[in-house]
C-alpha positions in Angstrom: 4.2 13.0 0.5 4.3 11.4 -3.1 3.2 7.9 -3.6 7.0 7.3 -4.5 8.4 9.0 -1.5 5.8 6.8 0.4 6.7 3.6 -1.7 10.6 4.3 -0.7 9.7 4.8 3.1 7.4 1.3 3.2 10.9 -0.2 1.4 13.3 1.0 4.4 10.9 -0.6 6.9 10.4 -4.1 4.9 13.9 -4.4 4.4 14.3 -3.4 8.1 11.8 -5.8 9.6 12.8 -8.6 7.3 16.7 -8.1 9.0 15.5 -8.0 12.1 12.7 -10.3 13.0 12.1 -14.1 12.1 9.7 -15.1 9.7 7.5 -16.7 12.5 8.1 -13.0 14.5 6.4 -11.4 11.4 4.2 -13.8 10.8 2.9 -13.6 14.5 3.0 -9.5 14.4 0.8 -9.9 11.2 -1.7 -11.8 12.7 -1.9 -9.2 16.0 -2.4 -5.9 13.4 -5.3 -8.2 11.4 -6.9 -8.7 15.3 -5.8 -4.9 16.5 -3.8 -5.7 19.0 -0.2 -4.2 20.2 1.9 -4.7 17.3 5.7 -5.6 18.7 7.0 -5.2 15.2 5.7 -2.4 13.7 3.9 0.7 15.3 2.0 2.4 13.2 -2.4 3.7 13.7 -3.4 2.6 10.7 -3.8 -1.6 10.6 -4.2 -1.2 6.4 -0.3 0.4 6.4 0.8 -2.3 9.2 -0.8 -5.1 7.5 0.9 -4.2 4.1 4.2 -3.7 5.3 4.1 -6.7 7.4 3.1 -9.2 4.5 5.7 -7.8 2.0 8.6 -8.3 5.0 7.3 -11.7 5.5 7.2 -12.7 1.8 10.9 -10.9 1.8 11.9 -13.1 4.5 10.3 -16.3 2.9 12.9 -15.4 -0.5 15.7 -15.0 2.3 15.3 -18.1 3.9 15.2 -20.0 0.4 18.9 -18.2 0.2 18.4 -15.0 -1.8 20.1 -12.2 -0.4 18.2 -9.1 0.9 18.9 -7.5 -2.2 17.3 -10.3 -4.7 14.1 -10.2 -2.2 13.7 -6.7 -2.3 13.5 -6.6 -5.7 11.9 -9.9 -6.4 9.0 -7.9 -4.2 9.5 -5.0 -6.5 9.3 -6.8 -9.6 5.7 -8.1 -8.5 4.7 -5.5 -7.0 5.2 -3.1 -10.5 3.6 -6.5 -12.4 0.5 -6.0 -10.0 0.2 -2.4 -10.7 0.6 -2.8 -14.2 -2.8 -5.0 -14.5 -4.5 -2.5 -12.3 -4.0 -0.1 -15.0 
């Protein structure tokens, strides 16, 4: 899978676990991947990918509950996420 293929499937489950859960849900599942434990949100093997998707749905949710849409969060996370990559490079 390409690492835009891959960047498009972590999308669909942020934007799906920011709809779904409350930001104290996510924030809970978040701290059970960072102590391995059963994950109620998210089930995935690898605690790096749970961990990652996790904290961008919570940041997601923390720009909904200030009022921005779904849409505005997602690509408010977008828009730091390229800004991050960018100084990587």
């Amino acid at each position: 899978m390409t690492d835009s293929a891959q960047q498009d499937l972590h999308l669909a489950e942020i934007r799906e676990l920011a709809q779904r859960y409350s930001a104290e849900m996510i924030e809970q599942c978040l701290q059970q991947a960072l102590s391995q434990q059963e994950n109620p949100c998210f089930d995935d093997d690898e605690v790096q990918k749970v961990v990652s998707v996790l904290a961008k749905a919570e940041f997601v949710k923390s720009l909904m509950s200030q009022g921005k849409t779904l849409s505005e969060a997602m690509r408010e996370l977008g828009r730091r996420i390229r800004a991050v990559q960018n100084l990587a490079k």
